[in-house]
N, C-alpha and C positions, 0 to 999 in steps of 0.2 A: 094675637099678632101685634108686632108694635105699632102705635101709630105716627102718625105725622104729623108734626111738631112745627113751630113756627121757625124753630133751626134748619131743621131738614128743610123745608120750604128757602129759606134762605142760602143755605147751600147751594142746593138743587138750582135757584137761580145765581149766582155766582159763577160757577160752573157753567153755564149759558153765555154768563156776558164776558166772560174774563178771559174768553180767546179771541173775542172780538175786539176787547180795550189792551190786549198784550202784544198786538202786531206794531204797534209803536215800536219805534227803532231810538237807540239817544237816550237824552236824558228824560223823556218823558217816561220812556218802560218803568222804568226802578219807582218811581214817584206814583204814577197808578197803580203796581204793583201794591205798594206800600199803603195807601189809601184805604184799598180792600183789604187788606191783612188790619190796618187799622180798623177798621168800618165790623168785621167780625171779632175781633178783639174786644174791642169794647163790649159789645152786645153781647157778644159767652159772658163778662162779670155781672153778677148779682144786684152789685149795688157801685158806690164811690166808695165806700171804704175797698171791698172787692178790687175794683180798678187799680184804685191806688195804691194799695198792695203789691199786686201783678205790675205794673208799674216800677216800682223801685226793685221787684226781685228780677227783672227783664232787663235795667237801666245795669242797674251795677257791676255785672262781672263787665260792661263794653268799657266802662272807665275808671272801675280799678283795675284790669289788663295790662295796662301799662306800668304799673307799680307793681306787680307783682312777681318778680323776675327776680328781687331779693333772695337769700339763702333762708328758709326756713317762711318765707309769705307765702308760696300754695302753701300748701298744707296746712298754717292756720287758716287760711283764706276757707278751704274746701272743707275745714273741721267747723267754719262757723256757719258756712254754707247748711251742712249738711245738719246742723241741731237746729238750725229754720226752718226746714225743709220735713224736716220728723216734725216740729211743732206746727207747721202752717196744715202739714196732712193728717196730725194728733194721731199719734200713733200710741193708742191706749193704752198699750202694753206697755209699753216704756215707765220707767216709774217717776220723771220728774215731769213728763207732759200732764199728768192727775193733778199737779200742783198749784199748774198756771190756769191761767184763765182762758176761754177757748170761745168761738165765737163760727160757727158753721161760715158767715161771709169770708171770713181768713181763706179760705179752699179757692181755687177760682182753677176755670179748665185748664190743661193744660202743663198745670203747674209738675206733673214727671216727668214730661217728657222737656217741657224746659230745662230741668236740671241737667239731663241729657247734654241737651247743646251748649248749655254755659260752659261744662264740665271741658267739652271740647274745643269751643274757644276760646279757654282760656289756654289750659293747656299746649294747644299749637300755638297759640297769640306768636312767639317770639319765631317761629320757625315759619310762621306765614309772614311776618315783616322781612325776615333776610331772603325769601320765594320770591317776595315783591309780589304777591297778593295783594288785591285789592282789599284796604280796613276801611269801612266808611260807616257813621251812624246808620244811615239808612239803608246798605245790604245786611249791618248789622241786625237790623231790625225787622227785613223782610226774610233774611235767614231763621230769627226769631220768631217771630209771629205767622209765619206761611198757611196762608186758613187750609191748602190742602193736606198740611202736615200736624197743623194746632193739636187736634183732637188725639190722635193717637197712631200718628207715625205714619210713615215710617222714620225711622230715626236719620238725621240727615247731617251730613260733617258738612262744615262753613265753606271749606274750600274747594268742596265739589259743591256748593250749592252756585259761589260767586263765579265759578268756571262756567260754571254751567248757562246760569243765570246771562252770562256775558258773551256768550260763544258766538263769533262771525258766520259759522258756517250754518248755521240753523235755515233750514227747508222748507218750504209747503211741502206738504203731503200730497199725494193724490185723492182721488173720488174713492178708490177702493182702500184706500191708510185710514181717510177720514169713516169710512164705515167701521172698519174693524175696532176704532177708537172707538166709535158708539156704542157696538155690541159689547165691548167691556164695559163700559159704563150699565148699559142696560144689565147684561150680566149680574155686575156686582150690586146693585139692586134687584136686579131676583133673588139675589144671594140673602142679603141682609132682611129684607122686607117678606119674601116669601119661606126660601129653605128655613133660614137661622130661627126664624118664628117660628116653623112646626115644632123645632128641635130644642127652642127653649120650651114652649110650651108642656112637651114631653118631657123634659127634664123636670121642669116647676112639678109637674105631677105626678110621678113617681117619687120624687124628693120629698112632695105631703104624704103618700100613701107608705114612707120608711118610719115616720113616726106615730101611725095608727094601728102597726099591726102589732102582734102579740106575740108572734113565730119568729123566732132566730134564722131558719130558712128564706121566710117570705121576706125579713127584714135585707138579708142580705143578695137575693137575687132583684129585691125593686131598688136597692143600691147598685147593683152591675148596670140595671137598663138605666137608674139617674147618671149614671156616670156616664155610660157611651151616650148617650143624649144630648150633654152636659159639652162632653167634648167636640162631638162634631157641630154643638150650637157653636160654641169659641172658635173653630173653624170657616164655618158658614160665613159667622159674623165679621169676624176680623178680615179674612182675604176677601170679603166681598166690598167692605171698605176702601179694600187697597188696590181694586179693578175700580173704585170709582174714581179716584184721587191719583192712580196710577195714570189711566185713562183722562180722565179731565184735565189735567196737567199736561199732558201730550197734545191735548189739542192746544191750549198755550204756550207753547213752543218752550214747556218746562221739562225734564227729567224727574222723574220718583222713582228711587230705587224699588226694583221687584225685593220684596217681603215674604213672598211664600213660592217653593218648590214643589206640591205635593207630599207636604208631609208625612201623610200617613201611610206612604208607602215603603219608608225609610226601613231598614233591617237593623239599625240600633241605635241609642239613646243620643250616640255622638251625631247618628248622621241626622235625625230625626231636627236638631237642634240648628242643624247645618243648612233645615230646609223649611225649619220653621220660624217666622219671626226673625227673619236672616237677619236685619238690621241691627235689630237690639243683640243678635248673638255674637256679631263683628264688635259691636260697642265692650259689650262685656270684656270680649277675648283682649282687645287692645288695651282697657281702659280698667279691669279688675284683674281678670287672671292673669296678663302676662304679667303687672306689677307685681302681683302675687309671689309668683312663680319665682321671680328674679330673684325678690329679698328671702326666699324660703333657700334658695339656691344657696346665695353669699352665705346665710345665716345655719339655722338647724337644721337642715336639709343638704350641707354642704357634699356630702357623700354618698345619697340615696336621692338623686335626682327623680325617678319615679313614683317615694313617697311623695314628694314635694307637688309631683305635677297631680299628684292624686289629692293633697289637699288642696292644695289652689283651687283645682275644679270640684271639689266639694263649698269651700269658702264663696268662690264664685258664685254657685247658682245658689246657694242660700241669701246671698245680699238680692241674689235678681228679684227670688222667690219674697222678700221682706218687699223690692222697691214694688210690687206688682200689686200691695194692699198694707191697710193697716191692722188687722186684725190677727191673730195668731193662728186662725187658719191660713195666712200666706205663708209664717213659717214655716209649717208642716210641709207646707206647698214646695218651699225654696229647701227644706232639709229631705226630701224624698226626691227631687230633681238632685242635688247632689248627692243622694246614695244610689242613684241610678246610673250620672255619669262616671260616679268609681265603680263600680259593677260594671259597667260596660267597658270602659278603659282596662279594667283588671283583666275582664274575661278576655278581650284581644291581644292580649300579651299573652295571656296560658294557650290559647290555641295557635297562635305565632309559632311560642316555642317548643309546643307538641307537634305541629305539622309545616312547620317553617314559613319562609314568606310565598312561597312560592303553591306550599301544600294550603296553607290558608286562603289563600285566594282564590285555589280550584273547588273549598272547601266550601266558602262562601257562595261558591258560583251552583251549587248542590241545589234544586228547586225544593224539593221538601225544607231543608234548612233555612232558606228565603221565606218561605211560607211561616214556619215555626215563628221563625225572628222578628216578620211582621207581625204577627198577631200578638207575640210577647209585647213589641215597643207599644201599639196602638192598645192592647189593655193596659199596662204599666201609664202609659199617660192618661189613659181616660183616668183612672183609678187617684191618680195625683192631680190630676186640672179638676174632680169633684171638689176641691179646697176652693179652687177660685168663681168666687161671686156667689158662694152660699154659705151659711154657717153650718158645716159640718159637725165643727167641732159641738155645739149645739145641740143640735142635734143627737150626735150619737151621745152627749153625754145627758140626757134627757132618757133615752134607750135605756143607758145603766140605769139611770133612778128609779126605773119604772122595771128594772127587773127582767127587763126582756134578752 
């Protein structure tokens, strides 16, 4: 089981005191607000090189923002961005990152899903100035730094955070709001602390027991149990994070987007995506594939609009699948999440135009069918999330050497 950590202690008290320091009303709120995102910030870096690192990659996109409005400045701006952002995470595969000099303090937490949000303030920048959105360093920076959001999401757009953040009508809860916030919290700490630990545990053990056996059989059915193991750990773990953070946030009179639907009940890859890690799948849609999609439209695709949408969402969850790690088992990871959503896109169009939209729908509504279709999406994903957070690729190619 994992243990506890002098973060998680630190957390765990933040969480405690930061509904009690956020009933300030004014200009106090924003400023302790900020304090404590600062107060955790700092503490997740390593070192002061670390810091100051994290530091100039946090500072920069708030004030070149306003400069960048130029014809042809994003796009250098985000293509210099992004060869930082591969070199500060060394992204081995790459073949100029071998070149330069690399230094583990460079990494500091935080640092993908910050991309994330720069991406997006910058982005909006002009369209929040003519909104009349609030721009200030310091929501800038509480937008930024938010310890419920730092670590791993959910991913948060600037101008629902500053609404949010600033809204008149915010309420006490009652005695039975304020319980139900607690049992999330407690919840998503059973989740993370008790389930996700059996589930990693099982997965770590089957994962050693794929490269000890000598049978092609046993190798690949202690692969079926590492994977569904494997999956429901990244499950457990992830949404129980997001009942804490979701939950602890509510008692601070903050908003956190809900992040998970019950995933693994979904009937296909699209919807599975829809209900999984919702945040980062709105970000994608907005911010990879519809751009995608546009210029495949204008461009090569000017006449076959449904190849276009079929690469875009291959393109798309391959860059997800890359931002999601650095090693070339997240490739695999991001190119098997895209031959899943053209598989699934495809196949909803052939049974469309075989039983119409009307036949489709009564088709889908078929209980065996719903059955079938869940168990296809929840093995298709266990069988691809086995890429993420182990070396498979390793692995299995250890397996070949050894003839098995």
């Amino acid at each position: 089981m994992p243990e506890f950590s002098i973060g998680s202690y630190i957390f765990g008290g933040l969480l405690i005191i930061s509904p009690l320091l956020l009933i300030w009303k004014g200009r106090q709120r924003p400023v302790i607000f900020f304090l404590l995102n600062l107060f955790t910030f700092i503490i997740s870096c390593k070192s002061s090189i670390t810091l100051a690192i994290a530091v100039i990659w946090v500072l920069l996109p708030y004030f070149l923002a306003p400069f960048l409005n130029k014809k042809g400045a994003k796009p250098l701006f985000f293509t210099l961005l992004g060869l930082i952002y591969i070199y500060l995470m060394n992204y081995a595969w790459v073949p100029f990152i071998r070149l330069l000099p690399w230094n583990p303090l460079f990494k500091f937490i935080g640092l993908s899903y910050f991309l994330f949000r720069e991406i997006d303030f910058v982005l909006q920048y002009e369209g929040l100035r003519e909104a009349g959105v609030r721009i200030s360093l310091i929501d800038y920076l509480n937008y930024m730094l938010s310890f419920y959001t730092l670590l791993a999401g959910p991913i948060i757009r600037y101008e629902a955070f500053v609404e949010d953040f600033y809204r008149e009508d915010r309420a006490y809860f009652s005695g039975n709001e304020l319980l139900s916030k607690l049992q999330r919290i407690l919840w998503g700490y059973l989740k993370v602390y008790v389930f996700s630990a059996l589930f990693n545990n099982g997965g770590d053990y089957w994962f050693e027991r794929i490269s000890e056996t000598d049978a092609v059989w046993k190798a690949v059915l202690y692969f079926l149990l590492f994977s569904f193991f494997n999956s429901a750990f990244i499950y457990f773990n992830f949404s129980g994070y997001c009942d804490v953070v979701i939950g602890g946030a509510d008692l601070a009179g903050l908003s956190v987007k809900e992040n998970f639907n019950k995933p693994y009940l979904a009937h296909s890859l699209t919807e599975f995506w829809n209900r999984h890690h919702i945040s980062l799948s709105e970000w994608i849609r907005d911010y990879i594939y519809s751009p995608v999609f546009k210029a495949l439209l204008s461009g090569p695709c000017r006449k076959k609009a449904f190849l276009g949408q079929c690469v875009a969402l291959f393109a798309t969850f391959l860059i997800a699948g890359i931002w999601h790690g650095t090693t070339v088992n997240y490739v695999i990871y991001g190119f098997l999440q895209g031959l899943g959503m053209v598989f699934s896109t495809v196949r909803k169009k052939r049974l469309i135009k075989k039983f119409g939209k009307k036949g489709y729908r009564e088709y889908e509504k078929r209980k065996l069918v719903g059955i079938m279709e869940n168990v296809a999406v929840w093995t298709f994903i266990s069988l691809s999330f086995a890429f993420v957070g182990y070396d498979l690729v390793g692995a299995l190619g250890f397996l070949v050497i050894r003839g098995v």
